[in-house]
DOBAFI-678407 format. One line per field, with one value per residue: residue in one letter; residue number from 1; x, y, z of N, C-alpha, C in turn. Coordinates in Angstrom, 2 decimals, always signed. Layout:
<nuvexs>
residu <- (A/...);
num <- (NUM/...);
neast <- (X/...);
nnorth <- (Y/...);
nup <- (Z/...);
caeast <- (X/...);
canorth <- (Y/...);
caup <- (Z/...);
ceast <- (X/...);
cnorth <- (Y/...);
cup <- (Z/...);
</nuvexs>
This chain:
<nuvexs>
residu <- (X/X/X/X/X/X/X/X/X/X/X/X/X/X/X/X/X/X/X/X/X/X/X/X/X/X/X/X/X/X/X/X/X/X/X/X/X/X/X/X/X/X/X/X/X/X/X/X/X/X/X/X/X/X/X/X/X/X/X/X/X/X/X/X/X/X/X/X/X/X/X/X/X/X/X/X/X/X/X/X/X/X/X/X/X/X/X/X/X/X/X/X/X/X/X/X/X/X/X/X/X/X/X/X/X/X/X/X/X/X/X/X/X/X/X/X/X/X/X/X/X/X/X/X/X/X/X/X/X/X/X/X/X/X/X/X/X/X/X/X/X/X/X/X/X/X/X/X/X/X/X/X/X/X/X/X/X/X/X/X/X/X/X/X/X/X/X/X/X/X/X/X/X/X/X/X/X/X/X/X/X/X/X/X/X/X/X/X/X/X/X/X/X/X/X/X/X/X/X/X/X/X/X/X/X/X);
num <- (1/2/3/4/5/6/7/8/9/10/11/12/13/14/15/16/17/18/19/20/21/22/23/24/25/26/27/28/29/30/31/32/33/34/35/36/37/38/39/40/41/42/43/44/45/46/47/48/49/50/51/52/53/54/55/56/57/58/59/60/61/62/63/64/65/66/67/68/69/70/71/72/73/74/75/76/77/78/79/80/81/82/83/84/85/86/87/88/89/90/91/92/93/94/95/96/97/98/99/100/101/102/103/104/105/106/107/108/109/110/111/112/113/114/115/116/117/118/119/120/121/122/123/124/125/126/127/128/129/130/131/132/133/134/135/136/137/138/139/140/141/142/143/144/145/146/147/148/149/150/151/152/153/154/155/156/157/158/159/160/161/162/163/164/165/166/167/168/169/170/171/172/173/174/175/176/177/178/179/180/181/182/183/184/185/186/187/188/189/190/191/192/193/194/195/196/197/198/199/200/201/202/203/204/205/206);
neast <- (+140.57/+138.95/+138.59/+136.62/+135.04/+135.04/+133.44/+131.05/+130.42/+130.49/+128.17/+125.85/+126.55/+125.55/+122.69/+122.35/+121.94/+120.13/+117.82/+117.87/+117.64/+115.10/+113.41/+113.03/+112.40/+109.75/+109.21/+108.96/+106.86/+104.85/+104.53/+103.96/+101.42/+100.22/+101.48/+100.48/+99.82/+101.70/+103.68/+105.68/+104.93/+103.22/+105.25/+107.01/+104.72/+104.28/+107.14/+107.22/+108.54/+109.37/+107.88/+109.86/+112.28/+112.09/+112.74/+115.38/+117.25/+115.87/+115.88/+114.15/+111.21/+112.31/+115.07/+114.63/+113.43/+115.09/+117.30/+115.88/+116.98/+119.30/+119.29/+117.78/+119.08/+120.85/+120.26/+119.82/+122.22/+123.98/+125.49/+127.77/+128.69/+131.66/+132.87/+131.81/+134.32/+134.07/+132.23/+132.01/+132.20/+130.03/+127.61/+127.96/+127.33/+125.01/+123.65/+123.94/+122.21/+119.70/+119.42/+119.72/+117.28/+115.06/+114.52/+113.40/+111.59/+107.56/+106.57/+108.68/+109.48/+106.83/+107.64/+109.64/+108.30/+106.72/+105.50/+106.90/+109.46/+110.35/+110.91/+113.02/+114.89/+115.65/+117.61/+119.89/+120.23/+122.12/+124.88/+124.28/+124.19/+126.95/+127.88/+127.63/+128.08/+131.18/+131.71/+131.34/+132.73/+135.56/+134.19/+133.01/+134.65/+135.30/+133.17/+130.58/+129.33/+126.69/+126.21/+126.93/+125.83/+123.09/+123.49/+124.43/+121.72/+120.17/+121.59/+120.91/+118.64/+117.79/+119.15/+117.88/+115.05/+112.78/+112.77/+113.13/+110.77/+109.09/+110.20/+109.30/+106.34/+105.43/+106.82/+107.10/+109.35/+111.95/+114.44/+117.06/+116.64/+115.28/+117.84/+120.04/+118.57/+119.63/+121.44/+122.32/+121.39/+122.49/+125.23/+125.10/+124.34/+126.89/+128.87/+127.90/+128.09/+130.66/+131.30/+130.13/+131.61/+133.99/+133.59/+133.23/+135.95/+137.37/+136.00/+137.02/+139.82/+140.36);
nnorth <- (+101.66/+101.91/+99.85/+100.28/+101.30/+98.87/+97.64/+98.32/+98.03/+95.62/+95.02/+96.27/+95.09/+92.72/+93.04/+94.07/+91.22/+89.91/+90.88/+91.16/+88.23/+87.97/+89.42/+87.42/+85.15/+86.23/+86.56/+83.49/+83.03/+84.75/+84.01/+81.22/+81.50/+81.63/+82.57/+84.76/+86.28/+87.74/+90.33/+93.76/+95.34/+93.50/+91.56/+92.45/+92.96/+90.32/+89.73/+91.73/+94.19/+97.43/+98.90/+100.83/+99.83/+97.52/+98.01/+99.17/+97.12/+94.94/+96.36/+95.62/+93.79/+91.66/+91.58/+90.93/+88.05/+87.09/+86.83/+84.27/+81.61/+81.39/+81.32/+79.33/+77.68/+77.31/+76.77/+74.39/+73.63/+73.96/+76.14/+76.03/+73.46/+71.41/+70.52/+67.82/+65.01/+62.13/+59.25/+58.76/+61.26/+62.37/+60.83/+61.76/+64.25/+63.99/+62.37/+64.93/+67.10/+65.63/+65.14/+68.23/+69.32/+67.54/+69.21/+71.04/+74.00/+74.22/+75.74/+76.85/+73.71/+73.41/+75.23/+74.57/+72.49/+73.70/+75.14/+78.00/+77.38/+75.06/+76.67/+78.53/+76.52/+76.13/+77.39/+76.57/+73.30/+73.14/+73.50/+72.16/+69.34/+68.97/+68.87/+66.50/+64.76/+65.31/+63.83/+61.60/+60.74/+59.24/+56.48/+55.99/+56.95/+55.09/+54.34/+54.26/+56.76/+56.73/+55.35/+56.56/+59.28/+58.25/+57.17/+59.75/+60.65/+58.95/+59.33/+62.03/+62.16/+60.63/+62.02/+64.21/+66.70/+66.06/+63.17/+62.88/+63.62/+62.19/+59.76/+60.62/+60.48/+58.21/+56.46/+57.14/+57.53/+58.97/+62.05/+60.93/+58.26/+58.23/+59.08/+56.79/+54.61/+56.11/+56.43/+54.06/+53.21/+54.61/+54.38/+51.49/+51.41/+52.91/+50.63/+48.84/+50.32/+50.48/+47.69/+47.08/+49.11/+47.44/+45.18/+45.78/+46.87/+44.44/+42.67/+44.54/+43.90/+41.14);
nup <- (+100.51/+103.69/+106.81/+107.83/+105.69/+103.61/+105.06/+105.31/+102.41/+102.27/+103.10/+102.09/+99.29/+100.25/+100.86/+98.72/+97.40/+98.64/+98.57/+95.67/+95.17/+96.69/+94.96/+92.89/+93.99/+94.03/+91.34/+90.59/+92.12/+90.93/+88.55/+88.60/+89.17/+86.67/+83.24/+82.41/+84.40/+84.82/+85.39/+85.94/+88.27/+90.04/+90.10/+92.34/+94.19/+94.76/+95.65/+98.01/+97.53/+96.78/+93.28/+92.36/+93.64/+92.17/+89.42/+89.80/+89.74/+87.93/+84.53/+82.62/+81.99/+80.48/+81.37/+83.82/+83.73/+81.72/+83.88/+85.22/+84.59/+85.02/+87.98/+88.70/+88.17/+89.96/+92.10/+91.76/+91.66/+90.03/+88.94/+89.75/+89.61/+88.20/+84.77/+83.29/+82.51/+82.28/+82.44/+84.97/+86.31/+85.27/+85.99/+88.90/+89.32/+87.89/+90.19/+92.42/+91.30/+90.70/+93.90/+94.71/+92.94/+94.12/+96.16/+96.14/+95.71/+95.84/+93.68/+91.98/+91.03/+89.88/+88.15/+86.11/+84.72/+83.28/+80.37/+79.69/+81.20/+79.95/+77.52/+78.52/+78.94/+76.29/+75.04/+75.79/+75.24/+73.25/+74.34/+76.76/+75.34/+73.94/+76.71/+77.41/+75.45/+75.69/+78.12/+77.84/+75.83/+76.94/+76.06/+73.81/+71.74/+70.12/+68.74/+65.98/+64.24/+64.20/+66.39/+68.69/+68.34/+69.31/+71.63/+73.02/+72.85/+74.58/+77.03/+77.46/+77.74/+80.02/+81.81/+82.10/+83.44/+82.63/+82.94/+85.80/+86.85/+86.30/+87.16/+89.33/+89.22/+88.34/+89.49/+92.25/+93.32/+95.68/+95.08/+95.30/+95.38/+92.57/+91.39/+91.88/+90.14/+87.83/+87.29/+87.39/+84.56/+83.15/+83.52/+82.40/+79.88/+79.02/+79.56/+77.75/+75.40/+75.45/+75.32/+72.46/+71.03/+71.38/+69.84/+67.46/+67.08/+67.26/+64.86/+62.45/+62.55/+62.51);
caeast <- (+139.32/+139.66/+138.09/+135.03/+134.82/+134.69/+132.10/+130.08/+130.48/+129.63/+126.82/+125.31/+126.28/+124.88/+121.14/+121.67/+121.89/+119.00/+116.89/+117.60/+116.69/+113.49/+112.36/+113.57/+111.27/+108.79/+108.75/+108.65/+105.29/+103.90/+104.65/+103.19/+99.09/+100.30/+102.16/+99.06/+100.10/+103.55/+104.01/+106.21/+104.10/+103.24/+106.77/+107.37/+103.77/+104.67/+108.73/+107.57/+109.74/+108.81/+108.38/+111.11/+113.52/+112.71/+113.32/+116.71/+117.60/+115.83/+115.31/+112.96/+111.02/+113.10/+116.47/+113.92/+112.86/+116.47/+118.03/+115.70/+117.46/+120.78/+118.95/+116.83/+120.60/+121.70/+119.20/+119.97/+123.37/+124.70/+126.25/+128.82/+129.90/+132.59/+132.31/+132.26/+134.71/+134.05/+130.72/+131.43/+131.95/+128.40/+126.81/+128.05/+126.33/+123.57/+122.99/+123.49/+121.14/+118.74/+119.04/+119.00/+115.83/+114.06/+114.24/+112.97/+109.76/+106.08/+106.63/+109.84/+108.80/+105.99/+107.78/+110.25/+107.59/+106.11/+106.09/+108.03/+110.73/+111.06/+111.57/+114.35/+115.74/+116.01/+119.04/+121.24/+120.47/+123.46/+125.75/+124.30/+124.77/+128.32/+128.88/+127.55/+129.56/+132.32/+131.77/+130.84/+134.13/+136.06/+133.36/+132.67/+135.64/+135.53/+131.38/+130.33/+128.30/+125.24/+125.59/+127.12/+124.47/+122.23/+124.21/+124.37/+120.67/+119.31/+121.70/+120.35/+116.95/+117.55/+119.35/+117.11/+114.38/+111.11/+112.83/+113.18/+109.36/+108.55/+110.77/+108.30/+105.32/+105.44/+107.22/+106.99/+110.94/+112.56/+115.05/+118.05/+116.15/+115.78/+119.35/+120.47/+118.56/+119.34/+123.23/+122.57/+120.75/+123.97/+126.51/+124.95/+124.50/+128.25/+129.40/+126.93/+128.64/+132.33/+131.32/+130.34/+133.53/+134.97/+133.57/+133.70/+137.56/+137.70/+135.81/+138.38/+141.35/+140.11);
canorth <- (+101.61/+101.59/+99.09/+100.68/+101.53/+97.78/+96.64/+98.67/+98.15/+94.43/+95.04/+97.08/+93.97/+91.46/+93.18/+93.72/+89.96/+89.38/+92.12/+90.22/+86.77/+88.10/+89.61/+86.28/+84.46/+86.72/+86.17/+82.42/+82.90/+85.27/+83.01/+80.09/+81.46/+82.12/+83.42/+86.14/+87.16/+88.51/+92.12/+94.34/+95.50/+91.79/+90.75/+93.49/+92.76/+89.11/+89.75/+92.87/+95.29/+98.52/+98.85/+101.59/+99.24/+95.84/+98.38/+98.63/+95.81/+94.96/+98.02/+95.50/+92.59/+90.73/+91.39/+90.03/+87.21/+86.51/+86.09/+83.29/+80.64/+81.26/+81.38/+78.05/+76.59/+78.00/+76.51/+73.12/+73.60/+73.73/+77.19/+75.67/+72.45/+71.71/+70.43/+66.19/+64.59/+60.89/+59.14/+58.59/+62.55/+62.67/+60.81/+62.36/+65.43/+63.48/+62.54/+65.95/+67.91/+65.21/+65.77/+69.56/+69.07/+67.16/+70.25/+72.74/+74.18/+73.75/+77.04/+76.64/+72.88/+74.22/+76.20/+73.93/+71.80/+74.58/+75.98/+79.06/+76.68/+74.74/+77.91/+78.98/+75.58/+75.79/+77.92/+75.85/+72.84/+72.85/+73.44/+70.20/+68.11/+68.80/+68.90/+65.29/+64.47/+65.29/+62.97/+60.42/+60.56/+57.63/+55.34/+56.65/+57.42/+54.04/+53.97/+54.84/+58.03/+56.07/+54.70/+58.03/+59.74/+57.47/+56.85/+60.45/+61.26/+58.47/+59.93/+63.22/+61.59/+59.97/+63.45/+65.76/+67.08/+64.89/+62.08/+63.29/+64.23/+60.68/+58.93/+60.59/+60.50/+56.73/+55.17/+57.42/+57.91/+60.12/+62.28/+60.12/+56.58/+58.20/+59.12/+55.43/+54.23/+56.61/+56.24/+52.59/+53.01/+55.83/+53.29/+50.20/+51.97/+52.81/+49.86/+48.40/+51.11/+49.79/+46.19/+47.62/+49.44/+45.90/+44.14/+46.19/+46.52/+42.92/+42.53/+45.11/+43.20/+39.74);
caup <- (+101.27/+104.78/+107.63/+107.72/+104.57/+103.68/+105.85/+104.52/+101.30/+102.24/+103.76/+100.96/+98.57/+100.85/+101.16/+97.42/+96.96/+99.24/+97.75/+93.99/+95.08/+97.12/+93.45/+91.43/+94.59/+93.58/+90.14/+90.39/+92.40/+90.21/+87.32/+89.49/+88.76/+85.24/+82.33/+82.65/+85.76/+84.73/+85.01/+86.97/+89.37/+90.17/+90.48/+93.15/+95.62/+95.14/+96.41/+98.97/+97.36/+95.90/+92.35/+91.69/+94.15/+91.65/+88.16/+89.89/+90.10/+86.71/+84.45/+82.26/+82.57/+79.58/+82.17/+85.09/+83.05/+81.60/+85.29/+85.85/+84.11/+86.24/+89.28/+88.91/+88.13/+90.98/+92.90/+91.37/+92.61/+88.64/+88.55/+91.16/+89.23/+87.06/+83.92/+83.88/+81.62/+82.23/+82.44/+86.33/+86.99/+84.95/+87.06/+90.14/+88.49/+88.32/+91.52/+92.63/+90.53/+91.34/+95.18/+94.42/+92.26/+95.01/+97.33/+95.61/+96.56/+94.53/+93.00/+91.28/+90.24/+88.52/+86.83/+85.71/+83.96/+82.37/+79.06/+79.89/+82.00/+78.29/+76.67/+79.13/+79.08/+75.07/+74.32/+76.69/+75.20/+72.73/+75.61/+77.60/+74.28/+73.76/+77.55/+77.66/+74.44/+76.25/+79.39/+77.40/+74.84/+77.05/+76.03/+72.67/+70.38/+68.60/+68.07/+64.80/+64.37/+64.78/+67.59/+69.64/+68.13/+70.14/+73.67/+73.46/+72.87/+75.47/+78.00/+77.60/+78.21/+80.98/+82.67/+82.36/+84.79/+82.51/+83.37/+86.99/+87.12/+85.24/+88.34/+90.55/+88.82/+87.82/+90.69/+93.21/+94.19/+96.05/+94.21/+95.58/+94.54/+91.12/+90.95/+92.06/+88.79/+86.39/+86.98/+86.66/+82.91/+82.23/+83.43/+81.76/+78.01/+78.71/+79.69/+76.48/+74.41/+75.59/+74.11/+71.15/+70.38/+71.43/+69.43/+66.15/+66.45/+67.04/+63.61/+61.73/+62.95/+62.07);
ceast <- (+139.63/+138.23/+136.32/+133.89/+133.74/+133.73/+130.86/+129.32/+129.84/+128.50/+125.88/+125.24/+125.11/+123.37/+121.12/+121.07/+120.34/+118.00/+116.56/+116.82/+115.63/+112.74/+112.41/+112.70/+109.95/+108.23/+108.29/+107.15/+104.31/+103.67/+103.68/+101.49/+99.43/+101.48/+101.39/+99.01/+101.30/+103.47/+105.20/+105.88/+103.93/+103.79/+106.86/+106.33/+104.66/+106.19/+108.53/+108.20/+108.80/+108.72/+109.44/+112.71/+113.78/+113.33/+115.01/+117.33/+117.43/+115.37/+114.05/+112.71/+111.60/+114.30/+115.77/+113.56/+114.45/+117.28/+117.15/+116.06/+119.02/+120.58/+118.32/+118.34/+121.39/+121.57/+119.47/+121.17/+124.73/+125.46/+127.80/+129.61/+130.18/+132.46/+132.51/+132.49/+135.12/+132.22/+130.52/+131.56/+130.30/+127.57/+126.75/+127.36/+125.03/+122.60/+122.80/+122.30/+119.44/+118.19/+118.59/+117.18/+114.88/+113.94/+113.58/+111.69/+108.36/+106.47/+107.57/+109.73/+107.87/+106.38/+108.71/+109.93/+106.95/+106.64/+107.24/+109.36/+111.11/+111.59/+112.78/+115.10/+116.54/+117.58/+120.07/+121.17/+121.77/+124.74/+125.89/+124.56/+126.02/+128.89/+128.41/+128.30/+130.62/+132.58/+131.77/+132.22/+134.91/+135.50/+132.80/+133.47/+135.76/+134.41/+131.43/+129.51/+126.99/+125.01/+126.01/+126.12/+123.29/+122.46/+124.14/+122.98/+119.86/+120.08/+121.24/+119.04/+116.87/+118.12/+118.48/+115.63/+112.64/+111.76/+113.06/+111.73/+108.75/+108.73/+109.71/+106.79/+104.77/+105.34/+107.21/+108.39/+111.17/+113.57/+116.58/+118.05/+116.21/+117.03/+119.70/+119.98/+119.04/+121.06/+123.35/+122.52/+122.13/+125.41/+125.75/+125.11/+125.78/+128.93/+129.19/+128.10/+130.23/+132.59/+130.97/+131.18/+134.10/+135.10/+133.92/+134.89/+137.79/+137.26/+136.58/+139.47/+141.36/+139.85);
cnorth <- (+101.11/+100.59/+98.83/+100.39/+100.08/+96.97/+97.14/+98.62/+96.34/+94.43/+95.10/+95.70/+92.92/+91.90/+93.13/+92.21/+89.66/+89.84/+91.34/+89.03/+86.95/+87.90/+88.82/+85.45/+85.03/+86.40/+84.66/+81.79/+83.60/+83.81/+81.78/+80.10/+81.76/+82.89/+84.92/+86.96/+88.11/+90.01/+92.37/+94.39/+94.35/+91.28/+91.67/+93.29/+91.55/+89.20/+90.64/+93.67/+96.77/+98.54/+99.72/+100.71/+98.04/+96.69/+98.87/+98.32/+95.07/+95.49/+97.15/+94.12/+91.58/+90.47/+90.54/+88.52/+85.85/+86.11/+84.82/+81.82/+80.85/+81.17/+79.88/+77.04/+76.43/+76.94/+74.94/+72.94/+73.14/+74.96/+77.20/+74.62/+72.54/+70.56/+68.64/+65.73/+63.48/+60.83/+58.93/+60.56/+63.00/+62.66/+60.89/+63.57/+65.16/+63.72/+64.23/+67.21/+66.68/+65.21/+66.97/+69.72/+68.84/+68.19/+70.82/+73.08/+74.03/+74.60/+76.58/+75.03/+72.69/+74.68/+75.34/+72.99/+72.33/+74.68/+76.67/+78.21/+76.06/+75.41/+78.33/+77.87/+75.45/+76.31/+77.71/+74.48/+72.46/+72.80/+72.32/+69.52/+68.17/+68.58/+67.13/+64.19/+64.19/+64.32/+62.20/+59.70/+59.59/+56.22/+55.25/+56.78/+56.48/+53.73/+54.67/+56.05/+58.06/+56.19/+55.73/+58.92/+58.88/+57.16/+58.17/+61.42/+60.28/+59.07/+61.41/+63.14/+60.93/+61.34/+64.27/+65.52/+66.24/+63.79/+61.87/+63.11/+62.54/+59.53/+59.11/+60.16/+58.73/+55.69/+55.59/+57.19/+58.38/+60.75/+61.34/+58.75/+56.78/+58.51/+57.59/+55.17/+54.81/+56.39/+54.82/+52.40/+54.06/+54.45/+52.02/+50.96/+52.01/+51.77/+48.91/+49.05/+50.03/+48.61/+46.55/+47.49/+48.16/+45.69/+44.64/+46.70/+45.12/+41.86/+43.14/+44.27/+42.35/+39.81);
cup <- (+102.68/+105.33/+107.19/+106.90/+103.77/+103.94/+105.30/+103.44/+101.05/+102.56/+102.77/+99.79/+98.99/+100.82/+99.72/+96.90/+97.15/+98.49/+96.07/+94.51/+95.71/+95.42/+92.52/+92.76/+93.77/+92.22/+89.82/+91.07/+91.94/+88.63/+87.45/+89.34/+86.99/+84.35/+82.43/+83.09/+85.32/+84.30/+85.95/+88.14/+90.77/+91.06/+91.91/+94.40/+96.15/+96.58/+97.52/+98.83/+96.51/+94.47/+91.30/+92.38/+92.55/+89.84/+88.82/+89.98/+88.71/+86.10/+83.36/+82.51/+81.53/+80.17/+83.14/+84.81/+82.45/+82.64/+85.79/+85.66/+85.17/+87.44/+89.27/+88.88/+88.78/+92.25/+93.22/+91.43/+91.32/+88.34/+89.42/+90.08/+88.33/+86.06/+83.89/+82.45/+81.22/+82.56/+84.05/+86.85/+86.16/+85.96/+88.41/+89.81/+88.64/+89.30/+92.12/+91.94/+91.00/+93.16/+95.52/+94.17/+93.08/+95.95/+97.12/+95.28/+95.33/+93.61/+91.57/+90.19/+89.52/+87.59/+85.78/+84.67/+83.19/+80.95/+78.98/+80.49/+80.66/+77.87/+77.52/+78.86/+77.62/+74.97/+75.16/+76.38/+73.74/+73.51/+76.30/+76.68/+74.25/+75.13/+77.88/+76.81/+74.55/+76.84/+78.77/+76.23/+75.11/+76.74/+74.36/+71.33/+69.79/+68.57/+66.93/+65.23/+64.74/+66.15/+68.95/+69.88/+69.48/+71.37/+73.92/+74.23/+73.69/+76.61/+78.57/+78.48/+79.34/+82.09/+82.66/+83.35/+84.47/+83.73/+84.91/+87.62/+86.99/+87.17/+89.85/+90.71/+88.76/+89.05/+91.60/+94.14/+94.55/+94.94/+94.81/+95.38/+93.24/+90.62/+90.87/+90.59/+87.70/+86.24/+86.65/+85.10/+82.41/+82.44/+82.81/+80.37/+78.31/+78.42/+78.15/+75.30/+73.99/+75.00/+72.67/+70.33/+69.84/+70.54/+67.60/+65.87/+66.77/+65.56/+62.08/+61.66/+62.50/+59.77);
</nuvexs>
């Protein structure tokens, strides 16, 4: 492919891109007056696109519907990072998804709290459990089942986007004040955890 050729060929990508995330804007402001609202048609005034451009792009609204979970993650600046395999690359995660989070326009935060945003969020949460499992494993491998079980399932609770909403709702934080706390409550349970351990191989031994 020569020079030309090339540029072209970027070009053509690059409006495609644009062209998708108009109609994945679109959808998150049709969505925005309702589940009710959701058609094709819809999706397509909302974004400004034709509706033979947005069926190719997505030929149904279950493909249109299915790209919006990679795009809201996108958004949240999670389809970028890599996977955290201590409890301090967690909560560098943290923070970022919580700065993300705070950007992101009415629309999209609507949706996020929604029903439908639950339902997208479901069939990824086995993925976040084991990937917090993971992070959490230097602090972890000598707790009983109990108590992993339980560091794992309040850290969950303290990451995710309620407890984001809660931070705003409650106390009225920014998303960078509620980061500061929530890495504190992730690093204290750890640290909590770490005596634990301690202390129940110091009761074995004895």
């Amino acid at each position: 492919m020569n020079a030309r050729n090339r540029y072209v060929s970027d070009l053509r990508r690059q409006r495609m891109e644009r062209t998708r995330e108009r109609i994945l804007d679109g959808l998150v402001d049709t969505l925005a007056r309702g589940v009710a609202e959701l058609s094709m048609p819809a999706v397509a005034r909302a974004a400004g696109v034709s509706v033979p451009t947005l069926y190719r792009h997505f030929p149904t609204k279950g493909a249109l519907v299915d790209a919006l979970g990679p795009y809201i993650a996108g958004k949240l600046g999670l389809n970028s990072a890599s996977l955290p395999h201590s409890p301090e690359d967690l909560v560098a995660m943290v923070r970022d998804f919580y700065v993300h989070a705070s950007g992101l326009d009415a629309g999209l935060q609507a949706l996020a709290a929604s029903e439908l945003g639950r339902s997208l969020r479901r069939p990824a949460l086995p993925d976040r459990f084991q990937m917090i499992e993971n992070a959490l494993a230097p602090v972890t491998h000598r707790l009983s089942e109990t108590d992993r079980i339980h560091l794992r399932d309040a850290v969950v609770l303290l990451t995710s986007s309620a407890m984001m909403r809660a931070c705003k709702d409650y106390l009225d934080l920014s998303g960078e004040q509620a980061a500061d706390r929530v890495i504190w409550a992730v690093l204290t349970l750890c640290g909590a955890a770490g005596t634990i351990a301690t202390a129940g191989t110091n009761e074995n031994e004895a």
